[in-house]
C-alpha positions as CSV (number, residue, x, y, z in Angstrom):
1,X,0.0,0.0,0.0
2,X,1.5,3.7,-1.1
3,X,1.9,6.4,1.7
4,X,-0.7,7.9,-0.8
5,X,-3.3,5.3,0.3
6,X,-2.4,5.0,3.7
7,X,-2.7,9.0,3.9
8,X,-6.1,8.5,2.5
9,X,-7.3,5.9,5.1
10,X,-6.1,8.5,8.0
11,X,-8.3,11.6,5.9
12,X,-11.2,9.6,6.1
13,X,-11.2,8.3,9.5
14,X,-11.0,11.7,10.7
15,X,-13.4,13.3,7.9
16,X,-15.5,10.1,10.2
17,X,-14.8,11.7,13.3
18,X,-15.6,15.3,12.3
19,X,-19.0,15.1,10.7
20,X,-20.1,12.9,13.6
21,X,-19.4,16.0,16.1
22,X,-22.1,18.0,14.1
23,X,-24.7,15.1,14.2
24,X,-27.9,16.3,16.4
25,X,-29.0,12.9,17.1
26,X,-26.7,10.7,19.7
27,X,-27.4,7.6,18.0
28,X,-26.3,9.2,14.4
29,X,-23.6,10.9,16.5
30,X,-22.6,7.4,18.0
31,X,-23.0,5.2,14.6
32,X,-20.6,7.8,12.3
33,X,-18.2,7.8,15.2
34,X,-17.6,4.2,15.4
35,X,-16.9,3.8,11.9
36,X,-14.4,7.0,11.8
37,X,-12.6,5.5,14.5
38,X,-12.3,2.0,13.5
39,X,-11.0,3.1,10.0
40,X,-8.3,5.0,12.0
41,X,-7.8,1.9,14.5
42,X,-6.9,0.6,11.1
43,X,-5.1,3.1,10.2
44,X,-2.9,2.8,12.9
45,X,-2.0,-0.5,12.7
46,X,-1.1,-0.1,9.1
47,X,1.6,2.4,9.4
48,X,2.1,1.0,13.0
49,X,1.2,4.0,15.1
50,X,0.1,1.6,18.1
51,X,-1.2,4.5,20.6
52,X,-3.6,5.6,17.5
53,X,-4.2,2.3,17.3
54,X,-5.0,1.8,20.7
55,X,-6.8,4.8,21.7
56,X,-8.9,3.9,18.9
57,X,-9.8,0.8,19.8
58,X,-11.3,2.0,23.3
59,X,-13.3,4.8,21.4
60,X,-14.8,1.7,19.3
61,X,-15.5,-0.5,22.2
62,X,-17.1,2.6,24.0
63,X,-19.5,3.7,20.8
64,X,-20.5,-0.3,20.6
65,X,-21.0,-0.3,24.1
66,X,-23.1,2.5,24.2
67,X,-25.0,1.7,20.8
68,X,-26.5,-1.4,22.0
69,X,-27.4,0.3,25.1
70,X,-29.2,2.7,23.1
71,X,-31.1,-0.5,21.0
72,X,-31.7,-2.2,24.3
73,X,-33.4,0.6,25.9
74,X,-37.3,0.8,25.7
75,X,-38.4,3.8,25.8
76,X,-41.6,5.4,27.3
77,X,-44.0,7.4,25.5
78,X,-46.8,9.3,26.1
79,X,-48.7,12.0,24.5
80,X,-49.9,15.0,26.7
81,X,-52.2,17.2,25.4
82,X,-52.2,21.1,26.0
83,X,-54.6,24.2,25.7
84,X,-53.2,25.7,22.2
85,X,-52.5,29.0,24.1
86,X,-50.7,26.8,26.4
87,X,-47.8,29.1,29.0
88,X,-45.6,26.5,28.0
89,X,-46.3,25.8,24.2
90,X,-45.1,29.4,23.9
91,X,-42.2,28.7,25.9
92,X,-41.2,25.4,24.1
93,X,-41.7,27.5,20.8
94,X,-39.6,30.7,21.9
95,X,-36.8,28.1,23.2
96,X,-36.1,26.7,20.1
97,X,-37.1,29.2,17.8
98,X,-34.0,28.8,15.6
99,X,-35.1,25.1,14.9
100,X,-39.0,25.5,14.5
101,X,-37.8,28.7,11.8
102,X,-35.8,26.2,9.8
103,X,-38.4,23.8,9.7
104,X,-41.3,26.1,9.8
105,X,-40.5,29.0,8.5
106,X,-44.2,30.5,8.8
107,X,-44.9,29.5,12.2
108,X,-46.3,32.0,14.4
109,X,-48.4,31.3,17.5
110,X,-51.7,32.1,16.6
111,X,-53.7,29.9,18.7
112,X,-57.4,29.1,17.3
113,X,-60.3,27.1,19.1
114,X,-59.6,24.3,16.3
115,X,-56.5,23.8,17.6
116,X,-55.2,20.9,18.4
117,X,-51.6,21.0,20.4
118,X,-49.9,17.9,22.1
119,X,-46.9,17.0,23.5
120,X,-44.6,13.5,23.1
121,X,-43.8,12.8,26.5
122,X,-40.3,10.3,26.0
123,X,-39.3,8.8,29.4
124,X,-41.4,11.9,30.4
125,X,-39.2,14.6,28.3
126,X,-41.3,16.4,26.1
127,X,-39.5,14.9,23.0
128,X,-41.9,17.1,20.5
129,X,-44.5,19.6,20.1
130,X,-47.4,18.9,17.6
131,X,-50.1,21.7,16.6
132,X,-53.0,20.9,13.9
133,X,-56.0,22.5,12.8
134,X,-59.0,20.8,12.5
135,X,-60.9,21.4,9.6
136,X,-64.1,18.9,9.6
137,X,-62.8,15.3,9.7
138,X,-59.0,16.8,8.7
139,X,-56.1,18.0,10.3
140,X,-53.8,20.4,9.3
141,X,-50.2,20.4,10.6
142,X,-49.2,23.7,11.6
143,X,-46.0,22.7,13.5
144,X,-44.1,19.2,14.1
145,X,-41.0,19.6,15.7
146,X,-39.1,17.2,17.7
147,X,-36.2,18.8,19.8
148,X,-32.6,17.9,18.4
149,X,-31.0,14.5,20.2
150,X,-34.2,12.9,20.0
151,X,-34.8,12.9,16.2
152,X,-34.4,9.0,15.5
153,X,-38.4,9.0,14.2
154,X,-39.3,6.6,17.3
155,X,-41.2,10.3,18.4
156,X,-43.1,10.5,15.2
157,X,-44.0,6.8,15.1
158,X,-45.7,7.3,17.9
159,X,-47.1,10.6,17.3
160,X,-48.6,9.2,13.8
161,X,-49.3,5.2,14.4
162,X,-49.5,4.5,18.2
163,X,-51.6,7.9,18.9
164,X,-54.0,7.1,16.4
165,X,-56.8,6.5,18.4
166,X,-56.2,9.8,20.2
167,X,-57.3,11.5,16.8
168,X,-60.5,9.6,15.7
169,X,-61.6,10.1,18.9
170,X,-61.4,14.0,18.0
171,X,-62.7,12.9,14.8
172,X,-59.7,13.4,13.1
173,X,-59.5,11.0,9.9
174,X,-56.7,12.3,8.0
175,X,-53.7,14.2,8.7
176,X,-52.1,17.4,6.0
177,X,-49.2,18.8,5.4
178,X,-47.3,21.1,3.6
179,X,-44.2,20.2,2.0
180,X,-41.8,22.2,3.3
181,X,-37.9,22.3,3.0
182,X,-36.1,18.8,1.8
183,X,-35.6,17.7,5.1
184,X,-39.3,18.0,6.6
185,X,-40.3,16.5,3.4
186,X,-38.1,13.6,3.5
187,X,-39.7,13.1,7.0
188,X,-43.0,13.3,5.7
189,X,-42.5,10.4,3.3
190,X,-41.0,8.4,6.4
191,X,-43.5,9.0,8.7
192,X,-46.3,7.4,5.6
193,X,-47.5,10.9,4.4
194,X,-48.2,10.3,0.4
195,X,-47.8,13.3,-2.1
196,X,-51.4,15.0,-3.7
197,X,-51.8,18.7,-5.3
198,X,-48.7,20.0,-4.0
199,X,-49.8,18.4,-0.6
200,X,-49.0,15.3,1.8
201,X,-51.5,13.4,3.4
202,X,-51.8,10.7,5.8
203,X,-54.9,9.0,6.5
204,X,-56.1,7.3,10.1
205,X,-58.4,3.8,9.4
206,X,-59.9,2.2,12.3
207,X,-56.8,-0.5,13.2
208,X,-54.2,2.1,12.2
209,X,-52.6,4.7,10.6
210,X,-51.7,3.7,6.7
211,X,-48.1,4.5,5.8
212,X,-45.6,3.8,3.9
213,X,-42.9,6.9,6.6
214,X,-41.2,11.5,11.9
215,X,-37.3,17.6,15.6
């Protein structure tokens, strides 16, 4: 192997290691890391730099250690509905205004009786903030955002499939959505939402949510 090629191998591991700094989401964070440092674990060995090597190795046992704790863990959810003028609705909103702005550019609170706001309650942090207006059987997203660390879709799974019955018991039968930028739309299509007139929908049947697939 050319010093060329083994130069490359050490570029990428820590390219790896970079970008998995600026990942949101732990488990993303966790996943990029442990590949970044096992190709410089390789690395390492290759040109026989045995501390790199080394050190390596304990930050690849430590993401894998962590990674199946993360897998192993069962999480508990729970949605929790609020008033849509809700004291701390606002608050959630005004805390991570940079975030819901990126997402939802057009967001502004501007409460209605038709309203619908909850919260996703994970392990009893409010993982996500959900606002829809009811129009007849439909509802309108207004905002879906799930706070950063958390945004794995497990939030919006349970938002969208496991909360179903929450919503037909408002009479809610199908959900809408704008498009929005790449990334919200991308999480559209995961979360089942199909593409119609420039719009998404999602419908609720009486067993479940159909989908195809959620800060």
């Amino acid at each position: 192997m050319t010093q060329e090629q083994l130069q490359l191998i050490g570029y990428l591991g820590s390219a790896l290691v970079g970008i998995s700094m600026t990942m949101k989401s732990l488990l993303r964070l966790r996943l990029i890391n442990v590949f970044g440092a096992l190709t410089l674990l390789i690395y390492g060995l290759l040109i026989q730099a045995y501390p790199v090597a080394a050190l390596n190795s304990l930050i690849v046992g430590i993401d894998i250690y962590y990674l199946i704790q993360m897998w192993q863990q069962k999480d508990y959810f729970k949605l929790l509905e609020v008033r849509p003028d809700s004291a701390y609705l606002k608050s959630f909103v005004e805390y991570y205004r940079e975030g819901v702005a990126e997402y939802f550019p057009n967001y502004k609170i501007d409460p209605h009786p038709e309203d619908v706001a909850v919260f996703v309650l994970r392990n009893m942090v409010p993982a996500g903030a959900l606002v829809v207006h009811q129009e007849g059987d439909k509802a309108r997203v207004v905002l879906d955002f799930v706070i950063p660390g958390y945004r794995d879709f497990r939030a919006g799974r349970f938002l969208f499939e496991e909360s179903a019955e929450f919503f037909r018991q408002r009479g809610i039968t199908c959900f809408t959505s704008e498009p929005g930028i790449p990334r919200h739309e991308a999480y559209l299509k995961r979360m089942g939402f199909q593409a119609r007139d420039g719009l998404y929908y999602r419908s609720i049947t009486p067993a479940s949510v159909v989908h195809d697939h959620g800060m």
